[in-house]
Backbone as ProteinMPNN parsed JSONL, in Angstrom:
{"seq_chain_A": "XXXXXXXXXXXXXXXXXXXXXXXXXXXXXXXXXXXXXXXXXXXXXXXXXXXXXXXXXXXXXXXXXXXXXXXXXXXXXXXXXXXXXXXXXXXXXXXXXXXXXXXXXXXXXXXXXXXXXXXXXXXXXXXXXXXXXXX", "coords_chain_A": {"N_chain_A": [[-16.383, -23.141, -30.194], [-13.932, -21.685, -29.922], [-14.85, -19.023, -29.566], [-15.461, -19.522, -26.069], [-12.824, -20.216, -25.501], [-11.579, -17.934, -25.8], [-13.36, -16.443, -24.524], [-13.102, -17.435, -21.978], [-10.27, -16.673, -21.181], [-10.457, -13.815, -21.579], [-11.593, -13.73, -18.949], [-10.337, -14.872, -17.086], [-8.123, -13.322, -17.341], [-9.557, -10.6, -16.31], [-9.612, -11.304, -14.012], [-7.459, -11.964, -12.754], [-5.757, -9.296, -12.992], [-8.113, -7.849, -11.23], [-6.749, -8.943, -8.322], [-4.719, -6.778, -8.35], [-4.087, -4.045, -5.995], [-4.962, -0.521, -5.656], [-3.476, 2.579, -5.315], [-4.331, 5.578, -5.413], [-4.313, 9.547, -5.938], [-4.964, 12.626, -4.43], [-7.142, 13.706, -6.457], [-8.202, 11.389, -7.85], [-6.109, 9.627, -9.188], [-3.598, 7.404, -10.153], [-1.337, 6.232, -8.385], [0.439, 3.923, -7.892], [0.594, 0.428, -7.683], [-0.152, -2.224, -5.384], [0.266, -5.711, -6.011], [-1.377, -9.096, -5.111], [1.086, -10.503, -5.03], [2.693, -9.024, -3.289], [4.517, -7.191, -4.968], [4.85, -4.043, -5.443], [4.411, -1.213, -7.662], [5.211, 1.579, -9.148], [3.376, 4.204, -10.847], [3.972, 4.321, -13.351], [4.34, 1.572, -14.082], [6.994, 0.342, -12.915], [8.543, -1.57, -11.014], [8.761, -0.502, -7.988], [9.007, -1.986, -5.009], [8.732, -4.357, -2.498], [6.557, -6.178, -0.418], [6.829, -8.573, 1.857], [5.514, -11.82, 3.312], [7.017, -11.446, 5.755], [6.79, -8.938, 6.419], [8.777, -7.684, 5.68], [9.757, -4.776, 3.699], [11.128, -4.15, 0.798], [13.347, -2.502, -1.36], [13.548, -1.824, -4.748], [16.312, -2.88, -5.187], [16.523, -5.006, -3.235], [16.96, -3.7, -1.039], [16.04, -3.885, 2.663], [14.214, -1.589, 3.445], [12.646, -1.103, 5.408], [10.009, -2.267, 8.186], [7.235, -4.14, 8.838], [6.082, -4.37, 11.896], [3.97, -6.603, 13.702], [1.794, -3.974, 14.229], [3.639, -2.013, 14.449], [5.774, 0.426, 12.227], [9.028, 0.39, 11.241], [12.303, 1.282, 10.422], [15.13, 0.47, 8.37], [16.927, -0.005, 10.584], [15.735, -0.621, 12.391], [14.535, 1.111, 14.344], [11.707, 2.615, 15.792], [9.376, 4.159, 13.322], [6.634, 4.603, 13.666], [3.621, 3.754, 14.323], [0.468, 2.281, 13.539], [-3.083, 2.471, 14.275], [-5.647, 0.653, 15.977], [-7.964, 1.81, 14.76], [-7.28, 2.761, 12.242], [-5.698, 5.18, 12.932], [-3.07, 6.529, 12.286], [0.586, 7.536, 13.706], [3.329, 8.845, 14.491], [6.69, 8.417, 15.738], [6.965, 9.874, 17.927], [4.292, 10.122, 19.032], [2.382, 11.792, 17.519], [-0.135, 12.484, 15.858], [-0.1, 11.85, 12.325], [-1.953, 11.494, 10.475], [-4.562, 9.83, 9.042], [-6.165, 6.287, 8.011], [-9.304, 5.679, 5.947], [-12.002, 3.742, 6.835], [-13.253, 2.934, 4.501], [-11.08, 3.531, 2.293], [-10.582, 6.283, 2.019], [-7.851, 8.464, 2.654], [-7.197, 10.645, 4.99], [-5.326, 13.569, 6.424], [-3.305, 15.151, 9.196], [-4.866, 17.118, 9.239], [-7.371, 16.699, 8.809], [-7.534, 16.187, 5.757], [-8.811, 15.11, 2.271], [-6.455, 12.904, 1.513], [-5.814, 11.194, -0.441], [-7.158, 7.822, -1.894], [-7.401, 4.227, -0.985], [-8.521, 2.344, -1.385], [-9.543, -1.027, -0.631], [-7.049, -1.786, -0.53], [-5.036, -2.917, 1.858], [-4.763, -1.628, 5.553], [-2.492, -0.924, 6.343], [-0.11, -1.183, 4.719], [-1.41, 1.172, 2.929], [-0.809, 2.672, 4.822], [2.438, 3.013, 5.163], [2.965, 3.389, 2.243], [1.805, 6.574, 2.232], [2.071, 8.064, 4.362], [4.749, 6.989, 6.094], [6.411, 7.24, 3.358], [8.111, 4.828, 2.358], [8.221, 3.405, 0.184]], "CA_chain_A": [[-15.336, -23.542, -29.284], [-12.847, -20.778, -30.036], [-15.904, -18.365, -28.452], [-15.522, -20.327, -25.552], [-12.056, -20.157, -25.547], [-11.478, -16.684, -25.827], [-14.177, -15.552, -23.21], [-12.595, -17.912, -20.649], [-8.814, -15.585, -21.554], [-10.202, -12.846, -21.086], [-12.323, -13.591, -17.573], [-8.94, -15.343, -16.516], [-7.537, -12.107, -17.439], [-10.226, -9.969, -15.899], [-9.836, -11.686, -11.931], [-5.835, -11.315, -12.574], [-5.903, -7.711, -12.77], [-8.302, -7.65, -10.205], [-6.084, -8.889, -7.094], [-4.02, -5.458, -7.639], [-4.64, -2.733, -5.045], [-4.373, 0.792, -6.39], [-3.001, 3.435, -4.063], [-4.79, 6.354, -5.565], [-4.038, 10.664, -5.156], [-6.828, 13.08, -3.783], [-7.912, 13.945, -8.294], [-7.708, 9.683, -7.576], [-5.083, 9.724, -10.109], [-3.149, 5.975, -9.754], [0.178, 6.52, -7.814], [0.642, 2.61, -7.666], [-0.327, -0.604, -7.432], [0.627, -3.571, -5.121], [0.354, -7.158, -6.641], [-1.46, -10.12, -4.297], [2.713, -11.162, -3.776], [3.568, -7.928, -2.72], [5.245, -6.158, -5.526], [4.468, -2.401, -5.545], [5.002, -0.375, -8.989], [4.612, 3.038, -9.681], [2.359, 4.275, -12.164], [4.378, 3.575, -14.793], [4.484, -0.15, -13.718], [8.316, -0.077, -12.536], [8.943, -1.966, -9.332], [9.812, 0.2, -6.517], [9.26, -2.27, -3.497], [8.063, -5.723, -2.784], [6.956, -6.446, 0.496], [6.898, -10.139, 2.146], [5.024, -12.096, 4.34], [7.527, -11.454, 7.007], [6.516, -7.669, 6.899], [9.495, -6.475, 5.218], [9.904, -3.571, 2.707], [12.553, -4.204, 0.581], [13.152, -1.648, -2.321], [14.047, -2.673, -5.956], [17.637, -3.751, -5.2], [16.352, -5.914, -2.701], [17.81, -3.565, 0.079], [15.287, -3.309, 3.287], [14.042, -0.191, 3.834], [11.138, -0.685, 6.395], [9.622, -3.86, 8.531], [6.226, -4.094, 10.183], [6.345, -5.977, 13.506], [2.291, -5.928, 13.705], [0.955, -2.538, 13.753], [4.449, -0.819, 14.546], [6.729, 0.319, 11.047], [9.987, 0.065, 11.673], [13.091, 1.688, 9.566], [16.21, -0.716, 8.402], [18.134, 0.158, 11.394], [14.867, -1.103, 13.625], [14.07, 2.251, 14.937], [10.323, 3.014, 15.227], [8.971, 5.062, 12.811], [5.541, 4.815, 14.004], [2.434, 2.854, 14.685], [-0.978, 2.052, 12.984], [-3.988, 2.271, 15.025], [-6.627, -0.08, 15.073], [-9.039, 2.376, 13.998], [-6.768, 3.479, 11.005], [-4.756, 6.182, 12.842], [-1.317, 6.623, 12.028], [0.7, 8.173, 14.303], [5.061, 8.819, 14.255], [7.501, 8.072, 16.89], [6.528, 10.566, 18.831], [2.737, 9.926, 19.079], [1.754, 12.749, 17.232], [-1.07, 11.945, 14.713], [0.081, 11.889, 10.843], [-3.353, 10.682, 9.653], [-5.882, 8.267, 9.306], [-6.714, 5.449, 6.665], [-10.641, 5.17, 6.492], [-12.176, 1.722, 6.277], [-13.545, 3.135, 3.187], [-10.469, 3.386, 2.034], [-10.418, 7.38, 1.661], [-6.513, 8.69, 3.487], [-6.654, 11.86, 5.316], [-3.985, 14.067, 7.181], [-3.97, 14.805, 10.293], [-6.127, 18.438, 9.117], [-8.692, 15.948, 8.295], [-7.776, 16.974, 4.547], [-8.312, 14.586, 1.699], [-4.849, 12.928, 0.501], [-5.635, 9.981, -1.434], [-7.786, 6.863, -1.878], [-6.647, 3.703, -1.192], [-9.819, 1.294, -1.48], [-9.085, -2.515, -0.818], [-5.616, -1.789, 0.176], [-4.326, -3.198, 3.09], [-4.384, -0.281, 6.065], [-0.769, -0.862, 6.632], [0.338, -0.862, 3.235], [-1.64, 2.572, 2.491], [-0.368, 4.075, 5.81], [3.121, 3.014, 4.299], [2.953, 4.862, 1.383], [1.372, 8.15, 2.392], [2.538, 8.488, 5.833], [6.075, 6.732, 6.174], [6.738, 6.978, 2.493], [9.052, 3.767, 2.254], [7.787, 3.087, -1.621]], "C_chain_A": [[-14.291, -22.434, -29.127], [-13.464, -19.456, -29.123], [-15.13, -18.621, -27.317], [-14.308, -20.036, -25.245], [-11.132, -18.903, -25.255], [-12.087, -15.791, -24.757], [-13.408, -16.143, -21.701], [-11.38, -17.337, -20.6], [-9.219, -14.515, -20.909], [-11.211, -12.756, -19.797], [-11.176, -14.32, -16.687], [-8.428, -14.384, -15.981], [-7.918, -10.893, -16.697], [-9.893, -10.005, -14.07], [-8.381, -11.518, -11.913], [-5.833, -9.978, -12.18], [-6.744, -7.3, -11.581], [-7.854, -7.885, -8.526], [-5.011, -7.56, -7.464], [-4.283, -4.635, -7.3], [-4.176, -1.627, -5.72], [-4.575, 1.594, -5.337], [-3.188, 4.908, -5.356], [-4.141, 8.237, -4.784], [-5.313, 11.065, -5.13], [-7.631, 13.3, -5.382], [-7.679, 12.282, -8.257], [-6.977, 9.129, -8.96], [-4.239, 8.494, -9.725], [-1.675, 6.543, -9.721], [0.544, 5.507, -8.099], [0.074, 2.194, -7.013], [0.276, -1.596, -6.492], [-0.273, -4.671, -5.485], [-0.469, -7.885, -5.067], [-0.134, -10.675, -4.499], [3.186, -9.889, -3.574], [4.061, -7.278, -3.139], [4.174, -4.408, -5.828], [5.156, -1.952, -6.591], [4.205, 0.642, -8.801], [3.782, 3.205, -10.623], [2.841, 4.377, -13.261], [4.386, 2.316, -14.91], [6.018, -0.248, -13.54], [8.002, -0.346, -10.769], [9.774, -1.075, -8.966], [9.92, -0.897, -5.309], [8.719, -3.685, -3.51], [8.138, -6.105, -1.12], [6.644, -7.917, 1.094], [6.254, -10.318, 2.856], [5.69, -11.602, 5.69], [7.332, -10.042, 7.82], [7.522, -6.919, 6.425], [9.689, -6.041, 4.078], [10.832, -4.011, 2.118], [12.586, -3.491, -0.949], [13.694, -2.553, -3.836], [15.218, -3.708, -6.321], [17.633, -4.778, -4.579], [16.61, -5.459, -1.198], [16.588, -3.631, 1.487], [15.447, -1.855, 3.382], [12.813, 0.098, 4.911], [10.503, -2.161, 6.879], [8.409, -3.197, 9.816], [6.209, -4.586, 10.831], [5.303, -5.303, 13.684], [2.228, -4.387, 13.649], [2.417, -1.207, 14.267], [5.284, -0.757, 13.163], [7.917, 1.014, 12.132], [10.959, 0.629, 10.697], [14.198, 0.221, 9.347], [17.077, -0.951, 9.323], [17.069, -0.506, 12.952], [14.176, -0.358, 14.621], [12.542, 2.208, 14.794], [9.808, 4.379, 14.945], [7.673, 6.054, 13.478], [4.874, 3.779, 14.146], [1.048, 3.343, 13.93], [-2.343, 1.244, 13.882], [-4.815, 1.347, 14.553], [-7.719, 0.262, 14.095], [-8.087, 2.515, 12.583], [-5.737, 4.775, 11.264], [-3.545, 5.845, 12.702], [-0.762, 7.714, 12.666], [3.003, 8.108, 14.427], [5.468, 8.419, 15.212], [7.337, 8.558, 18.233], [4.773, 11.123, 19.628], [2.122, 11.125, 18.931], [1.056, 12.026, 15.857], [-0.493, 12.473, 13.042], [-1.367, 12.185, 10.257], [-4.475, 9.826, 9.808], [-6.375, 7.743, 7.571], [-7.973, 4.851, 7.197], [-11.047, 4.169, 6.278], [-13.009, 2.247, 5.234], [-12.413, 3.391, 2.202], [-9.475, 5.008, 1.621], [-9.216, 7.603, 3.037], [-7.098, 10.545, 3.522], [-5.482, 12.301, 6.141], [-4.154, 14.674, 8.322], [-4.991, 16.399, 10.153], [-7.389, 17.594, 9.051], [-9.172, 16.176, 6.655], [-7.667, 15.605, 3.64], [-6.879, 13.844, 0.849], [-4.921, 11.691, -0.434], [-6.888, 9.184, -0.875], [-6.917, 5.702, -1.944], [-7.571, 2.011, -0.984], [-9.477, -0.31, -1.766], [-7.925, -2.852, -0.702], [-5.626, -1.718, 1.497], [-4.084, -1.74, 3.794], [-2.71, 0.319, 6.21], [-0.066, -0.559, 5.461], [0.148, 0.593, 2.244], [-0.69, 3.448, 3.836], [1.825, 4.024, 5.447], [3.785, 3.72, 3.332], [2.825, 6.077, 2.03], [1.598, 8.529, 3.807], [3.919, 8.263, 6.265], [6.746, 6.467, 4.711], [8.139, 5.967, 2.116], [9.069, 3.025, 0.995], [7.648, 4.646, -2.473]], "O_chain_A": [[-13.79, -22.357, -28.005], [-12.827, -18.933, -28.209], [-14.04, -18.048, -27.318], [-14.442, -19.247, -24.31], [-10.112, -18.944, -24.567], [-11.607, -14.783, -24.24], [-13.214, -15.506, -20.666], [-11.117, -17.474, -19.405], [-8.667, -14.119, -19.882], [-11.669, -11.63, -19.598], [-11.295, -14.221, -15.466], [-8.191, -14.22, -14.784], [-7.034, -10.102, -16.366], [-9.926, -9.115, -13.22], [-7.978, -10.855, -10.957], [-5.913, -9.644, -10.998], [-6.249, -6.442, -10.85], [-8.387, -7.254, -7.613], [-4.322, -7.369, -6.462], [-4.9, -3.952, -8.117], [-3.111, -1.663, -6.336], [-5.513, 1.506, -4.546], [-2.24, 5.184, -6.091], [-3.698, 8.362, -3.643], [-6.354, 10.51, -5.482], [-8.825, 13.002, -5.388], [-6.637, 12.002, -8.85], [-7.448, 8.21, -9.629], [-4.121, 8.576, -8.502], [-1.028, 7.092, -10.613], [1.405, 5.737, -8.948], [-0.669, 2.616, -6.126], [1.423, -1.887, -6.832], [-1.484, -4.576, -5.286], [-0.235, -7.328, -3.995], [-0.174, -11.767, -3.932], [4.397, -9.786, -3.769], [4.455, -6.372, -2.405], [3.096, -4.075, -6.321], [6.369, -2.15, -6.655], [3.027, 0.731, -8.454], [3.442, 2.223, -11.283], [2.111, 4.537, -14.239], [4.453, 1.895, -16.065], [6.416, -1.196, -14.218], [7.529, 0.285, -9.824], [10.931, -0.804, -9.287], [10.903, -0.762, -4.58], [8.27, -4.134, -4.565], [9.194, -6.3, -0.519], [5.871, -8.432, 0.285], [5.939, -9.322, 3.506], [4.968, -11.369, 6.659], [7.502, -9.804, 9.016], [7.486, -5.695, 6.555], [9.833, -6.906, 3.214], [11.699, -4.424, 2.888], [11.791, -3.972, -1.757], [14.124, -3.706, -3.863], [15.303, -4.673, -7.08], [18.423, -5.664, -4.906], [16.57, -6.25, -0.256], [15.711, -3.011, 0.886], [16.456, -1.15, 3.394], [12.233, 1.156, 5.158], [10.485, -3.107, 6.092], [8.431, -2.48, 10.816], [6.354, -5.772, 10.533], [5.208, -4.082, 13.813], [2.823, -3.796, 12.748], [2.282, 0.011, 14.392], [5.593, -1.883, 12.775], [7.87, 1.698, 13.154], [10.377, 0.487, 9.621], [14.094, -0.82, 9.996], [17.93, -1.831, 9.211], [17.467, -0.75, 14.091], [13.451, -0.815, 15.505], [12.081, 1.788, 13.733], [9.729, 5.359, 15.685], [7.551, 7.256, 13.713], [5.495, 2.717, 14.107], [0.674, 4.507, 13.786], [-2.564, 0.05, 14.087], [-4.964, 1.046, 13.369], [-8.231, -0.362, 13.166], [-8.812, 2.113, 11.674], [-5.109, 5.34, 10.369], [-3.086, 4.764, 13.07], [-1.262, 8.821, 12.468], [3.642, 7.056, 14.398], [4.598, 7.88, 15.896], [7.485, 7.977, 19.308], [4.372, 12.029, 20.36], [1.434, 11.625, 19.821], [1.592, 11.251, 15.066], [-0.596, 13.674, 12.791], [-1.649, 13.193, 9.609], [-5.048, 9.308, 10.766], [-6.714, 8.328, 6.542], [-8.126, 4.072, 8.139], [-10.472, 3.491, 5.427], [-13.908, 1.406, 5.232], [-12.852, 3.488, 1.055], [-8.328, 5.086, 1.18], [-9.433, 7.136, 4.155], [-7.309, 11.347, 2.612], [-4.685, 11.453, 6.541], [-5.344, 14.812, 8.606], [-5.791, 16.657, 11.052], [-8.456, 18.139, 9.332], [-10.314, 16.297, 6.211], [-6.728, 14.859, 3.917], [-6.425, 14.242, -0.223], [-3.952, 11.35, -1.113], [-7.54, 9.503, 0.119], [-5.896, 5.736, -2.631], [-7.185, 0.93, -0.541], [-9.203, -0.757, -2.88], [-7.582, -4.033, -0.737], [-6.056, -0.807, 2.204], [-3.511, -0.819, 3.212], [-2.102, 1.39, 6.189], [0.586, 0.484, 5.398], [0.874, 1.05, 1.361], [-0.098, 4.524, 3.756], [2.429, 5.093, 5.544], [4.792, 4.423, 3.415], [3.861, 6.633, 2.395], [1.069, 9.573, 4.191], [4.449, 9.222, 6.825], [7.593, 5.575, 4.676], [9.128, 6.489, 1.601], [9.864, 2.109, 0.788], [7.369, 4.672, -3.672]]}, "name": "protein", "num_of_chains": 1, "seq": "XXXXXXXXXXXXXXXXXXXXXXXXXXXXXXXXXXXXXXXXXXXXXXXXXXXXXXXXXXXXXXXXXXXXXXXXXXXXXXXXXXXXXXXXXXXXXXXXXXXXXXXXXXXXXXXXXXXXXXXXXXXXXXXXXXXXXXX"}
């Protein structure tokens, strides 16, 4: 029974850990993670950001710092940063290409140069990070 007990802990334990996304560098070295509710920590595990259903960013203090209204990011002042293509491009204010997040999850720039992995993370949430760094 204690068997039993113990295996069901740590397969509890096992599918926990698995809803967090890891936002990977190009040596796929773990930058941070976001949580299924939205909190984002660095790779030390300190909360930097936590973002909400409603789409907004809001940094440790709680302050906004960034809001997606669908596929456009947005700064705290409502300005647009940029936009996230359907394919995965990412592109600034001025519709010049940043990047692209692949549906494999591999982030390039707009050289077409490796910059990270970001596998099972949300496109928006990687283009986020590594393109409008707002975490």
């Amino acid at each position: 029974m204690k068997h039993i007990f113990l295996w069901m802990m740590l397969l509890l334990g096992s599918c926990a850990m698995a809803s967090a996304q890891t936002i990977r560098n190009s040596n796929n070295s773990t930058l941070a993670t976001i949580s299924s509710s939205g909190e984002v920590r660095n790779s030390s595990g300190s909360l930097v950001a936590r973002i909400n259903s409603n789409g907004d960013v809001r940094d440790s203090n709680n302050h906004l710092v960034a809001r997606l209204d669908g596929n456009t990011v947005r700064n705290s002042n409502n300005s647009t940063l940029g936009t996230i293509q359907s394919d995965g491009t990412v592109r600034n204010s001025n519709n010049s290409v940043l990047g692209r997040v692949c549906a494999d999850g591999t982030v390039r720039n707009s050289n077409n140069s490796v910059i990270g992995y970001a596998k099972d993370v949300p496109v928006r949430y990687a283009a986020l990070y590594f393109f409008f760094k707002v975490f």
